[in-house]
PDB file with one MODEL, atoms N, CA, C and O in Angstrom:
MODEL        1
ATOM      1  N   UNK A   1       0.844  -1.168   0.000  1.00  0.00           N
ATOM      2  CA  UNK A   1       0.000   0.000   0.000  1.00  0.00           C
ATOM      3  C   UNK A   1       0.892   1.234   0.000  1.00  0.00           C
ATOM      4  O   UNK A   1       2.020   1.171   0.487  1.00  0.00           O
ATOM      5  N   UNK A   2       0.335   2.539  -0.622  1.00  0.00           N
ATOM      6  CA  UNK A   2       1.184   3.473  -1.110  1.00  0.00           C
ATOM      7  C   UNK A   2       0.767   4.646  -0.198  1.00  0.00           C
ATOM      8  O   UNK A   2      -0.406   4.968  -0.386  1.00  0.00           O
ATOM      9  N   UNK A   3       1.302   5.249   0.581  1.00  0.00           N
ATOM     10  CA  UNK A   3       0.696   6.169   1.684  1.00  0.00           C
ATOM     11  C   UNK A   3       2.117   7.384   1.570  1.00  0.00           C
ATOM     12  O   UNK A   3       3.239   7.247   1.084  1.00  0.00           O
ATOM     13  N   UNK A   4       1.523   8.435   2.182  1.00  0.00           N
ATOM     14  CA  UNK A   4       2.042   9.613   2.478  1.00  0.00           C
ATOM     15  C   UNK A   4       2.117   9.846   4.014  1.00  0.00           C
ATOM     16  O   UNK A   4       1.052   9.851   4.631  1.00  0.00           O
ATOM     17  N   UNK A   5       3.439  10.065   4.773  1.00  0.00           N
ATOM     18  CA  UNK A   5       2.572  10.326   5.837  1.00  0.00           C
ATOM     19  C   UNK A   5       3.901  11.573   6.405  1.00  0.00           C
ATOM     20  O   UNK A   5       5.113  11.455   6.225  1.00  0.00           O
ATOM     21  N   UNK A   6       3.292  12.532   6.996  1.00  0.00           N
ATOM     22  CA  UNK A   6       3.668  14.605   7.227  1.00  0.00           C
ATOM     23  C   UNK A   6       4.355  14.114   8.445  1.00  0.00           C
ATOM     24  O   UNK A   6       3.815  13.796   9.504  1.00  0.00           O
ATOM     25  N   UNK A   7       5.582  14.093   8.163  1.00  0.00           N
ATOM     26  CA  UNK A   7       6.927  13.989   9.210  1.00  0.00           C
ATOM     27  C   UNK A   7       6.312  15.383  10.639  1.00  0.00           C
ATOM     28  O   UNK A   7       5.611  16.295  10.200  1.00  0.00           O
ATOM     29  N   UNK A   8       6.537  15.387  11.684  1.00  0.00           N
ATOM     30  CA  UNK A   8       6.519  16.271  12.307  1.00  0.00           C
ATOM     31  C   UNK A   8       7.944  16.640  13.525  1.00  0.00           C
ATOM     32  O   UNK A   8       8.352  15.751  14.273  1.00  0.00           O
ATOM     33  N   UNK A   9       8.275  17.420  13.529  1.00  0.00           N
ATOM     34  CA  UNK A   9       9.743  17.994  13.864  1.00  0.00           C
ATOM     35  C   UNK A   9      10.848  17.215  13.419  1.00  0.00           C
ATOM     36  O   UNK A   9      11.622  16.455  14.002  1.00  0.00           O
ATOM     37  N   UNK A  10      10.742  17.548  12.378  1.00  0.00           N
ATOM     38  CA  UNK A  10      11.907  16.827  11.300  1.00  0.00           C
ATOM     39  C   UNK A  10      12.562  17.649  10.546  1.00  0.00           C
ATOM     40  O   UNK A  10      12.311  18.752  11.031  1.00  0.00           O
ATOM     41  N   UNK A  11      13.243  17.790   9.665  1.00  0.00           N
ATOM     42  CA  UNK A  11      13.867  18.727   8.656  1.00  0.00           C
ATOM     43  C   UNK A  11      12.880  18.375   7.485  1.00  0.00           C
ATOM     44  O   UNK A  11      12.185  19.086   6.759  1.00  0.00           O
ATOM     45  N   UNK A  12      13.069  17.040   7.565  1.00  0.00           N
ATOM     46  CA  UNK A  12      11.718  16.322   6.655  1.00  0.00           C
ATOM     47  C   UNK A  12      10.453  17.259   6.609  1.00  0.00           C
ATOM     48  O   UNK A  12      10.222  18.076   7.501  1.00  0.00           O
ATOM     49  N   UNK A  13       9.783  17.111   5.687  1.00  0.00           N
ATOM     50  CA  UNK A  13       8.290  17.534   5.686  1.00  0.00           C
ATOM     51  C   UNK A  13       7.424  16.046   5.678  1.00  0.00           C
ATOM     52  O   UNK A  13       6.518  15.746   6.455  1.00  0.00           O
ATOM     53  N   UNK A  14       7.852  15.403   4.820  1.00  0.00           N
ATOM     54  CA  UNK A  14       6.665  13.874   4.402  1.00  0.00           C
ATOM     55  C   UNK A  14       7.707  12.958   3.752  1.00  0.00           C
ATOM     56  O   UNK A  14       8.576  13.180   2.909  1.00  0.00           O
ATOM     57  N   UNK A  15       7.236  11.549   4.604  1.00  0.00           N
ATOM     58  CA  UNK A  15       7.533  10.186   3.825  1.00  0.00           C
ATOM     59  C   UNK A  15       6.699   9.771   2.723  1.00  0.00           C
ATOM     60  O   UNK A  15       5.549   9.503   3.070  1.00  0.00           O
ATOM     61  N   UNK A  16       6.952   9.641   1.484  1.00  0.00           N
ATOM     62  CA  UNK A  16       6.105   8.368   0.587  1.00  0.00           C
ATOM     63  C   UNK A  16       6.505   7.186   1.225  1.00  0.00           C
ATOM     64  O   UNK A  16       7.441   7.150   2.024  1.00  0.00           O
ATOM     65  N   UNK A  17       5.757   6.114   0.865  1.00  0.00           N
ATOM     66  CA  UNK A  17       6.079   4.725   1.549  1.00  0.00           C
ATOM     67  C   UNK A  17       4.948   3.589   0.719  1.00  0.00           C
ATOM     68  O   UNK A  17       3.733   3.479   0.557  1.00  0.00           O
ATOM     69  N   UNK A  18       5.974   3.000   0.408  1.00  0.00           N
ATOM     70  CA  UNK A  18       5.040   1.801  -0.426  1.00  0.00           C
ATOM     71  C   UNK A  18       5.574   0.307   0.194  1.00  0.00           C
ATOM     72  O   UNK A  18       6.718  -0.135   0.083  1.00  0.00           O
ATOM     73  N   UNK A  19       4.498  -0.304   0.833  1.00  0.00           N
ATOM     74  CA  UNK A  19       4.649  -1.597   1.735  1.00  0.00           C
ATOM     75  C   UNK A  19       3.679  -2.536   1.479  1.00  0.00           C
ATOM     76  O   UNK A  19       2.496  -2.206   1.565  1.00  0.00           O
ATOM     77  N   UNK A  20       4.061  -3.884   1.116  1.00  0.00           N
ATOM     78  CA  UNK A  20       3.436  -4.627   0.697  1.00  0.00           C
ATOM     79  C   UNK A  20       2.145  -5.204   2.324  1.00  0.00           C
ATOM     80  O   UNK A  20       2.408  -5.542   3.478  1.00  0.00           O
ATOM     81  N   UNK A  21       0.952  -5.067   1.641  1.00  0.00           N
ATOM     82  CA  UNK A  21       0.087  -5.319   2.307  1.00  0.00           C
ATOM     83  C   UNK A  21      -0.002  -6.821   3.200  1.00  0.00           C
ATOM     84  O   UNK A  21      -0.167  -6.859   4.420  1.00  0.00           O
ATOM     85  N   UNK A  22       0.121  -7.845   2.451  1.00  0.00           N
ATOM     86  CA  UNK A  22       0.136  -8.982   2.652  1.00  0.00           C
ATOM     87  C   UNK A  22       1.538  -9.439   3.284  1.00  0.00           C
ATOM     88  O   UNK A  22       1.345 -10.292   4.151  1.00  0.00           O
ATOM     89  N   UNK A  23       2.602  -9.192   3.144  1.00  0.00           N
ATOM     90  CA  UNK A  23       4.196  -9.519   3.654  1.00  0.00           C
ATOM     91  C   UNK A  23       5.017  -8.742   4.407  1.00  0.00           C
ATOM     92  O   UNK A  23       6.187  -9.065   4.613  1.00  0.00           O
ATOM     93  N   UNK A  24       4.378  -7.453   4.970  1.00  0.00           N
ATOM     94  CA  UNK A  24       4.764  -6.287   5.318  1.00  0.00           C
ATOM     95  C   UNK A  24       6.229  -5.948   4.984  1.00  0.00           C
ATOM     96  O   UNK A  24       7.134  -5.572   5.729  1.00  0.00           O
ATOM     97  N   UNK A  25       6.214  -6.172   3.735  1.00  0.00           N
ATOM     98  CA  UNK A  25       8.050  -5.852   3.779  1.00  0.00           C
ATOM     99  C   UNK A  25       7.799  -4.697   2.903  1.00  0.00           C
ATOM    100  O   UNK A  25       7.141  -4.821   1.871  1.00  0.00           O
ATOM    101  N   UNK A  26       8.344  -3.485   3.315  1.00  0.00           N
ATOM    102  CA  UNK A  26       8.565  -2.542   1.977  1.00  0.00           C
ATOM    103  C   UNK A  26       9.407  -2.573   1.250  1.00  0.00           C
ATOM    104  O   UNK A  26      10.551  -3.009   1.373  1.00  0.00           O
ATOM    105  N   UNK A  27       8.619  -1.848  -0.027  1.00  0.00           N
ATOM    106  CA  UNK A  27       9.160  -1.959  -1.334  1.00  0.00           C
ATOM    107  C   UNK A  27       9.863  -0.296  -1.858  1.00  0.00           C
ATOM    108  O   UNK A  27      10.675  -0.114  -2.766  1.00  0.00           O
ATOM    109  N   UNK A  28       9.326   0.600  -1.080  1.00  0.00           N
ATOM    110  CA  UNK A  28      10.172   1.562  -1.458  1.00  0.00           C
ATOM    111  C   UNK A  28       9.637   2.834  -0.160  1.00  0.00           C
ATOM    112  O   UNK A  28       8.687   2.754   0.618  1.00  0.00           O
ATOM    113  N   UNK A  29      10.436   3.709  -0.286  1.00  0.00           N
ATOM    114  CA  UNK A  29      10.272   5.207   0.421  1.00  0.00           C
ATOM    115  C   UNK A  29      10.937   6.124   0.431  1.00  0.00           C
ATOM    116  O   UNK A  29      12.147   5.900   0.488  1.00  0.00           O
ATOM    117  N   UNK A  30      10.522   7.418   0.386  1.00  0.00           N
ATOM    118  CA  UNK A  30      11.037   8.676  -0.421  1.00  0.00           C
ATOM    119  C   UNK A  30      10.864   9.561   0.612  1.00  0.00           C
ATOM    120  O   UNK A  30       9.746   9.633   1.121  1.00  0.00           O
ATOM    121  N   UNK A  31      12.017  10.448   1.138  1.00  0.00           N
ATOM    122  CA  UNK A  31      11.568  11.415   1.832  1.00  0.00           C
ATOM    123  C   UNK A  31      11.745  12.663   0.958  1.00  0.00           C
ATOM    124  O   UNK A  31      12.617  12.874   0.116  1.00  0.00           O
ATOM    125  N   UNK A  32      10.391  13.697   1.470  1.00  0.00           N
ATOM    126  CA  UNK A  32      10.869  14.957   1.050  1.00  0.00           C
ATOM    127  C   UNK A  32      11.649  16.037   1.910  1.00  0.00           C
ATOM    128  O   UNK A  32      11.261  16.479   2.992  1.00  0.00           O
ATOM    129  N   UNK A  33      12.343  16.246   1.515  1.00  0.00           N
ATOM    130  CA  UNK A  33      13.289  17.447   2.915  1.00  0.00           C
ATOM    131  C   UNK A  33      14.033  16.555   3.042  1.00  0.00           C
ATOM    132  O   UNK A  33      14.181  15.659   2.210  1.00  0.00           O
ATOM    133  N   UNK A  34      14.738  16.670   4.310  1.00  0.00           N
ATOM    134  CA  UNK A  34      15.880  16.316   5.173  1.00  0.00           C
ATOM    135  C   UNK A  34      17.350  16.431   5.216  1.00  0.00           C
ATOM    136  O   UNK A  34      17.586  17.526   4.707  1.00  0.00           O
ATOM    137  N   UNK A  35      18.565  15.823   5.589  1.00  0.00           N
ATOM    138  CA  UNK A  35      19.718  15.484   4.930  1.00  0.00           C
ATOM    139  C   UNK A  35      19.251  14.681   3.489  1.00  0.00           C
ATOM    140  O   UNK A  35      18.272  13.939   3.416  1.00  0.00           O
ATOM    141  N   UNK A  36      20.165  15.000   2.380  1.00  0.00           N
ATOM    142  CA  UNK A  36      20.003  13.993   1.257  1.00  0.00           C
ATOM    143  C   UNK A  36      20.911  12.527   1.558  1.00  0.00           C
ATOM    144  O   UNK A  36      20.613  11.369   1.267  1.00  0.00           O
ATOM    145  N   UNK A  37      21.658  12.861   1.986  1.00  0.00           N
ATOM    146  CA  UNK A  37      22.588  11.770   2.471  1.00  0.00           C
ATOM    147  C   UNK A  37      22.320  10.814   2.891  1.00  0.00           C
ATOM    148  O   UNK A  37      22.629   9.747   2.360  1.00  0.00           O
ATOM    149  N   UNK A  38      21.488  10.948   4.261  1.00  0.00           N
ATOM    150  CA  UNK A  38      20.879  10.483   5.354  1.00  0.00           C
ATOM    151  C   UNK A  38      19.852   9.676   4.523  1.00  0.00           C
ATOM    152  O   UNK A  38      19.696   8.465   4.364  1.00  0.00           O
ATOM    153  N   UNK A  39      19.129  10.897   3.989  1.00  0.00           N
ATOM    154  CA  UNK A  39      17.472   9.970   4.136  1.00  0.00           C
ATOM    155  C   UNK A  39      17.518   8.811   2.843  1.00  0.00           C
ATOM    156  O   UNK A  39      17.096   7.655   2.893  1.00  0.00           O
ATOM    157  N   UNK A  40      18.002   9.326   1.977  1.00  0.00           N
ATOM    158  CA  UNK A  40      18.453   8.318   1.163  1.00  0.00           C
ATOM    159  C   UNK A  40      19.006   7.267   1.126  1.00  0.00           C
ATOM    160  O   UNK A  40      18.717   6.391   0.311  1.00  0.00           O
ATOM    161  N   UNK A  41      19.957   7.161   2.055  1.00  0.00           N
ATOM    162  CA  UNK A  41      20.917   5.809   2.528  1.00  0.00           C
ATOM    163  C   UNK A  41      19.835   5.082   3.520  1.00  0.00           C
ATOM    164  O   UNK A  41      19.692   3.865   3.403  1.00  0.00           O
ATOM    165  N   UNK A  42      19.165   5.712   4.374  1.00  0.00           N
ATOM    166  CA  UNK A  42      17.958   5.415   5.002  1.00  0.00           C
ATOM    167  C   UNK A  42      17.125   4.571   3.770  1.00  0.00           C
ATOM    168  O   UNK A  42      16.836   3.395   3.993  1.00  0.00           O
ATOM    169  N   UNK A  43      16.732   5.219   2.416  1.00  0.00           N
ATOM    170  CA  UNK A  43      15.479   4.756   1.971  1.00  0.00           C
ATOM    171  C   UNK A  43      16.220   3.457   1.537  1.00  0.00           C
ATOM    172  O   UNK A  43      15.374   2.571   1.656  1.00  0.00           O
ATOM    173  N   UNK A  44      17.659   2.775   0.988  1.00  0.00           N
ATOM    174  CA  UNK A  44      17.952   2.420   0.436  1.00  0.00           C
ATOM    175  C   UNK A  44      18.320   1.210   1.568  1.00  0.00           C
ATOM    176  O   UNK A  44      18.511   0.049   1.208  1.00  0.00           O
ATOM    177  N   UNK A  45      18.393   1.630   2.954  1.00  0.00           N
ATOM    178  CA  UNK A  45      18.948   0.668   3.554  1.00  0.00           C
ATOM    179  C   UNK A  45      17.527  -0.478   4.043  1.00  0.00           C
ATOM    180  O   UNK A  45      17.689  -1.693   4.158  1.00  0.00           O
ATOM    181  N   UNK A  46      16.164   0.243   4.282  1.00  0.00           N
ATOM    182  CA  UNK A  46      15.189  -0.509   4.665  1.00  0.00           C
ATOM    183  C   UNK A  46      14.539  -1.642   3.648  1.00  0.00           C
ATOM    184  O   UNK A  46      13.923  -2.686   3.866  1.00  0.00           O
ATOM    185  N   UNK A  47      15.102  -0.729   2.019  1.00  0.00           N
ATOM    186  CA  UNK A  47      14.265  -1.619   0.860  1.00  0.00           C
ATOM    187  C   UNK A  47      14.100  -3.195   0.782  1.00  0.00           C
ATOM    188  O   UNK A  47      14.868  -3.916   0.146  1.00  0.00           O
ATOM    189  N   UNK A  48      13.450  -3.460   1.212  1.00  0.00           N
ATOM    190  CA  UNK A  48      13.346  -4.997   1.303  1.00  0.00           C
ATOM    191  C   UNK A  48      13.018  -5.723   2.695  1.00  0.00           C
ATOM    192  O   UNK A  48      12.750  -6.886   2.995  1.00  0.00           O
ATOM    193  N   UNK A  49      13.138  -4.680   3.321  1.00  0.00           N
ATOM    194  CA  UNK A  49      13.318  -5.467   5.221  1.00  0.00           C
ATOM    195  C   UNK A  49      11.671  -5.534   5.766  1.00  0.00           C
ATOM    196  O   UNK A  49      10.872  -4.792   5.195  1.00  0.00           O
ATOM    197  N   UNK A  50      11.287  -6.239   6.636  1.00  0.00           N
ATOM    198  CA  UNK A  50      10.261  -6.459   7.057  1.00  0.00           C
ATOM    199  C   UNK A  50      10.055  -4.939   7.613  1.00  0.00           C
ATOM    200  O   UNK A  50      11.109  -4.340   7.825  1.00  0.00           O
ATOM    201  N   UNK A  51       8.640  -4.112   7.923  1.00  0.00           N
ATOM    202  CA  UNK A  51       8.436  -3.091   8.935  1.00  0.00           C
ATOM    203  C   UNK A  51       8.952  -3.678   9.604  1.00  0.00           C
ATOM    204  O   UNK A  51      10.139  -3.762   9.289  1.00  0.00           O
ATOM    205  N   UNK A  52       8.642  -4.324  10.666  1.00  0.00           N
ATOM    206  CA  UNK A  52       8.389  -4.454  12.234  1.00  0.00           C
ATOM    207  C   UNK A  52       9.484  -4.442  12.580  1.00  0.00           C
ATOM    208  O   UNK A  52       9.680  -3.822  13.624  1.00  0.00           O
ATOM    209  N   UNK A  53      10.818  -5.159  11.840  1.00  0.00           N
ATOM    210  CA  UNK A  53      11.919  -5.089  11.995  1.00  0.00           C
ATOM    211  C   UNK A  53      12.455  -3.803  11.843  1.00  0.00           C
ATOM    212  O   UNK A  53      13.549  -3.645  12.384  1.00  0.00           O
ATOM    213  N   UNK A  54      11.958  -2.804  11.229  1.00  0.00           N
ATOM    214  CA  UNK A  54      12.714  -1.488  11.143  1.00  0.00           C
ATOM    215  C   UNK A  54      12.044  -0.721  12.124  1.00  0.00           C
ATOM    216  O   UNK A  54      12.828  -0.147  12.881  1.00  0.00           O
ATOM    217  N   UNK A  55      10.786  -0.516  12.366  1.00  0.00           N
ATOM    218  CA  UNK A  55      10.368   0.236  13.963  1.00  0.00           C
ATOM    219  C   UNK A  55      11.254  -0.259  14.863  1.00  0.00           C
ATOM    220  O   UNK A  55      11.791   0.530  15.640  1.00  0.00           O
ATOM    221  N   UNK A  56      11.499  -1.377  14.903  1.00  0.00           N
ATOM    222  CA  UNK A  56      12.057  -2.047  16.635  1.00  0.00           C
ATOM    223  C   UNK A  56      13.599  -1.345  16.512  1.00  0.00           C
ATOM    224  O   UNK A  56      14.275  -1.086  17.508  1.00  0.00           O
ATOM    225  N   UNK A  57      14.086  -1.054  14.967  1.00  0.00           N
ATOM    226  CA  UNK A  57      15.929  -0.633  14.790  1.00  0.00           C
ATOM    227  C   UNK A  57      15.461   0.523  15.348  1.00  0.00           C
ATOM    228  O   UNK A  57      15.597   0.750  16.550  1.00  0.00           O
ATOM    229  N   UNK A  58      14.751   1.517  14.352  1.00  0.00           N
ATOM    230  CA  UNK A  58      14.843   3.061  14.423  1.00  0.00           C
ATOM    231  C   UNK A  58      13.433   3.570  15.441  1.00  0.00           C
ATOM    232  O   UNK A  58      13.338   4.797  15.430  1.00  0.00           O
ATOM    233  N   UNK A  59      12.485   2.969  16.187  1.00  0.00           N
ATOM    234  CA  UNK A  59      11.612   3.890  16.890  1.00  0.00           C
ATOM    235  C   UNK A  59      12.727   4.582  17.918  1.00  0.00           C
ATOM    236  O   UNK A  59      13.713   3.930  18.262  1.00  0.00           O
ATOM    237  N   UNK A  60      12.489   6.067  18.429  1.00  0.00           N
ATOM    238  CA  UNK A  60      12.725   6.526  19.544  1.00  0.00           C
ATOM    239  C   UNK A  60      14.010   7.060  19.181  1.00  0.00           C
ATOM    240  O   UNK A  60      14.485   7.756  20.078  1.00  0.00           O
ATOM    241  N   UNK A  61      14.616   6.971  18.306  1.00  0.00           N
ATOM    242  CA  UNK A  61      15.912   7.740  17.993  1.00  0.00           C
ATOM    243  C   UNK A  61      15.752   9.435  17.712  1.00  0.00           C
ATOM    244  O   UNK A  61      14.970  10.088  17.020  1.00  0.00           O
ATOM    245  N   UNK A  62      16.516   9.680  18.309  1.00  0.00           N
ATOM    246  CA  UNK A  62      16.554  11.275  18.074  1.00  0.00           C
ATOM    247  C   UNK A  62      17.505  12.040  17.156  1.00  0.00           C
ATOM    248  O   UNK A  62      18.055  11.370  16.282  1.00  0.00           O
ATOM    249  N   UNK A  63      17.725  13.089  17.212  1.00  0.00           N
ATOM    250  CA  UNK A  63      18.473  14.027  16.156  1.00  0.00           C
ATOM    251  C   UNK A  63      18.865  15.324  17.130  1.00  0.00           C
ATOM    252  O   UNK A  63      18.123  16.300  17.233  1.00  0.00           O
ATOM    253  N   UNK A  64      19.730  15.236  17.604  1.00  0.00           N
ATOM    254  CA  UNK A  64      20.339  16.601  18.184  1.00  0.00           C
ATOM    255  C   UNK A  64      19.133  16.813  19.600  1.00  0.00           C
ATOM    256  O   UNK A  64      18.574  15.949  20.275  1.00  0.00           O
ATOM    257  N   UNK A  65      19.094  17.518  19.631  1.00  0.00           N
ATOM    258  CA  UNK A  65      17.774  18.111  20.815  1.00  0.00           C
ATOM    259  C   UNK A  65      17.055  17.630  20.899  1.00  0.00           C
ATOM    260  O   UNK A  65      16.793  17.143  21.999  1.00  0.00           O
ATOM    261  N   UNK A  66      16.022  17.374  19.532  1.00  0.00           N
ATOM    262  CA  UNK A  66      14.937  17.498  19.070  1.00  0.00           C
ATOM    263  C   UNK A  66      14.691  16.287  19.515  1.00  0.00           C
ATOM    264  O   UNK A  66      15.673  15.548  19.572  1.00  0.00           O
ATOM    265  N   UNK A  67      13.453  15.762  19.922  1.00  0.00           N
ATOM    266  CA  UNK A  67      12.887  14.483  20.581  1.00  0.00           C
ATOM    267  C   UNK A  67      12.049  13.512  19.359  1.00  0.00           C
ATOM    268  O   UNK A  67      11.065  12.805  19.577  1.00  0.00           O
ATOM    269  N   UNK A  68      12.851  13.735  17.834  1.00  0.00           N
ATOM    270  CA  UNK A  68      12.325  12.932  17.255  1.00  0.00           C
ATOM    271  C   UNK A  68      13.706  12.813  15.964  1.00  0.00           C
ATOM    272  O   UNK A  68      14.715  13.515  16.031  1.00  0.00           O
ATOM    273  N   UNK A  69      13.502  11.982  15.067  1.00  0.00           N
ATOM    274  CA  UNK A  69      14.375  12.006  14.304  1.00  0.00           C
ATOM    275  C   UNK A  69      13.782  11.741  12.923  1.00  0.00           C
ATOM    276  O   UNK A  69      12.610  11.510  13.221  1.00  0.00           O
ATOM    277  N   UNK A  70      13.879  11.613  11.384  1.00  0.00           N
ATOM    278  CA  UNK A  70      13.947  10.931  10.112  1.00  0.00           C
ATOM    279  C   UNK A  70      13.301   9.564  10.560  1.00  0.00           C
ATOM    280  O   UNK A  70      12.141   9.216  10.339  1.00  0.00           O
ATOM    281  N   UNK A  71      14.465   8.717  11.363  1.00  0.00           N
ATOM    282  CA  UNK A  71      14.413   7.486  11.707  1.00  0.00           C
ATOM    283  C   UNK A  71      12.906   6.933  12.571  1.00  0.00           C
ATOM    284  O   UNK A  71      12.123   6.034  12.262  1.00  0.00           O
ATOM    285  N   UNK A  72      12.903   7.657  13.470  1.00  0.00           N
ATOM    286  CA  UNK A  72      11.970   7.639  13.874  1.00  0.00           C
ATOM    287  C   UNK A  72      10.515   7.984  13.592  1.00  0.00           C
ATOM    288  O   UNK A  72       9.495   7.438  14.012  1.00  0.00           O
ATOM    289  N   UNK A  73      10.685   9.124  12.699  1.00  0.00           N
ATOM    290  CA  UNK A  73       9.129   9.425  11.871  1.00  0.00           C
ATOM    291  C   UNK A  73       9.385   8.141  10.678  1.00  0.00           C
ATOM    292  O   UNK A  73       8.279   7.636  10.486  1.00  0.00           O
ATOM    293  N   UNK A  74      10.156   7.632  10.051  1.00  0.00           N
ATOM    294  CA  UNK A  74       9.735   6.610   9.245  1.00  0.00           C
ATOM    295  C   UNK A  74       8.860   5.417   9.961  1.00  0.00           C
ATOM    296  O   UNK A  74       7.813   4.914   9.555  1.00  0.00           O
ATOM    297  N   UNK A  75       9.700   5.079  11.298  1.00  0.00           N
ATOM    298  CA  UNK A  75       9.167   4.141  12.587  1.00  0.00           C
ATOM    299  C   UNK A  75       7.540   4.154  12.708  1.00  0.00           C
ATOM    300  O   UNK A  75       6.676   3.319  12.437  1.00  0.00           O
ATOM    301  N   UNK A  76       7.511   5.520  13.256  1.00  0.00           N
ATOM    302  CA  UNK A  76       6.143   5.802  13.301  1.00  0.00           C
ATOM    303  C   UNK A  76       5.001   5.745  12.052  1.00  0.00           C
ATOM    304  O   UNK A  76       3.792   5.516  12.085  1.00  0.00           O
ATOM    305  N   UNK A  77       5.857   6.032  11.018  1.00  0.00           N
ATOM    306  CA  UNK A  77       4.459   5.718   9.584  1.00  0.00           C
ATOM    307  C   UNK A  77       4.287   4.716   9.018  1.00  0.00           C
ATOM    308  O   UNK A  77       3.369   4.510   8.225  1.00  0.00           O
ATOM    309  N   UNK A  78       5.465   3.649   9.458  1.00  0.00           N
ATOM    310  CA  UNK A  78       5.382   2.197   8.788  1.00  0.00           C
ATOM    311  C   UNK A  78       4.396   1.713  10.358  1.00  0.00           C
ATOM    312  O   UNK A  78       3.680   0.732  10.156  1.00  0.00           O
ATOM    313  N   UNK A  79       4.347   2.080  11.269  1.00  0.00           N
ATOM    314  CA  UNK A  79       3.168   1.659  12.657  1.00  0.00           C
ATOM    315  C   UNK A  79       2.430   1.730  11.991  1.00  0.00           C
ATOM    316  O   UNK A  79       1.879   0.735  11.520  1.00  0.00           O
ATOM    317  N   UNK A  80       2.040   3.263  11.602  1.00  0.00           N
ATOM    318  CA  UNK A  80       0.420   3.947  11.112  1.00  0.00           C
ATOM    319  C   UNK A  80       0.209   2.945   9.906  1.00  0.00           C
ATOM    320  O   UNK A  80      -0.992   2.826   9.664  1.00  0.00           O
ATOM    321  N   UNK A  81       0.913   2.288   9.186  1.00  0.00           N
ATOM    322  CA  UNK A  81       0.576   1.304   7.966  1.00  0.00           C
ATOM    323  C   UNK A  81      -0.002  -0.162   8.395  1.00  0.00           C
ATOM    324  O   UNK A  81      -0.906  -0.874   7.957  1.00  0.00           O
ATOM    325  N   UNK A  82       0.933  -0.276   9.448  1.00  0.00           N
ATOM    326  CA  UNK A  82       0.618  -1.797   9.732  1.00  0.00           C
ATOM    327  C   UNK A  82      -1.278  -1.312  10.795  1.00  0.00           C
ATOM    328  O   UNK A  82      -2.220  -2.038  11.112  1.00  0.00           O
ATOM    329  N   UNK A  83      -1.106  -0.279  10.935  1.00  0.00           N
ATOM    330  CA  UNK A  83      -2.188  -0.325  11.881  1.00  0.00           C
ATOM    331  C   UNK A  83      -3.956  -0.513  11.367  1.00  0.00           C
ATOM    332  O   UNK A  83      -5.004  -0.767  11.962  1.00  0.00           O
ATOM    333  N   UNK A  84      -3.478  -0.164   9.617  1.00  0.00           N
ATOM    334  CA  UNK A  84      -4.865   0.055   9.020  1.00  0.00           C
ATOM    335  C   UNK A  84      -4.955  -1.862   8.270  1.00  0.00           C
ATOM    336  O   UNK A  84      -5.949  -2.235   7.647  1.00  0.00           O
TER     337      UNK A  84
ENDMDL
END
C-alpha cells in the first residue's frame, strides 16, 4: 500500500512509503526534505526489510535536541501502515 505520511519535527516535511500489504516488507520510500545523504541511505537501507523489523531498529531515535528524528518518523508511519 502506497501512503504519504507529514513527518513532524523533522527537517523532513513527508515520507512516501510503499509496503506490501500482505508480507509487510517494503518496497520503497522517499523522503521529502531532510539530509540527502541520510534519508536516502535510510530509503535504500530498509528496501526490502520487514516493517516491524525497522520500527524495533529506528523507533525513539533522536536528532540533536529534538525528541524525534527521520528514523523515527519513518518508525512511526510504517506503525500507522501496519495499523490500518
Amino acid at each position: 500500500m502506497k501512503t504519504v505520511y507529514e513527518t513532524q519535527g523533522t527537517c523532513s516535511k513527508a515520507i512516501e512509503l510503499d509496503v506490501d500489504d500482505a508480507t509487510g516488507i517494503i518496497n520503497s520510500v522517499h523522503f521529502y526534505g531532510g539530509c540527502p545523504g541520510n534519508t536516502v541511505g535510510i530509503s535504500q537501507l530498509v528496501r526490502g526489510m520487514k516493517a516491524e523489523d525497522v520500527i524495533k531498529k529506528f523507533e525513539g531515535i533522536t536528532c540533536g535536541p529534538k525528541p524525534t528524528s527521520c528514523p523515527d518518523q519513518l518508525a512511526r508511519a510504517l506503525k500507522q501502515v501496519l495499523a490500518k
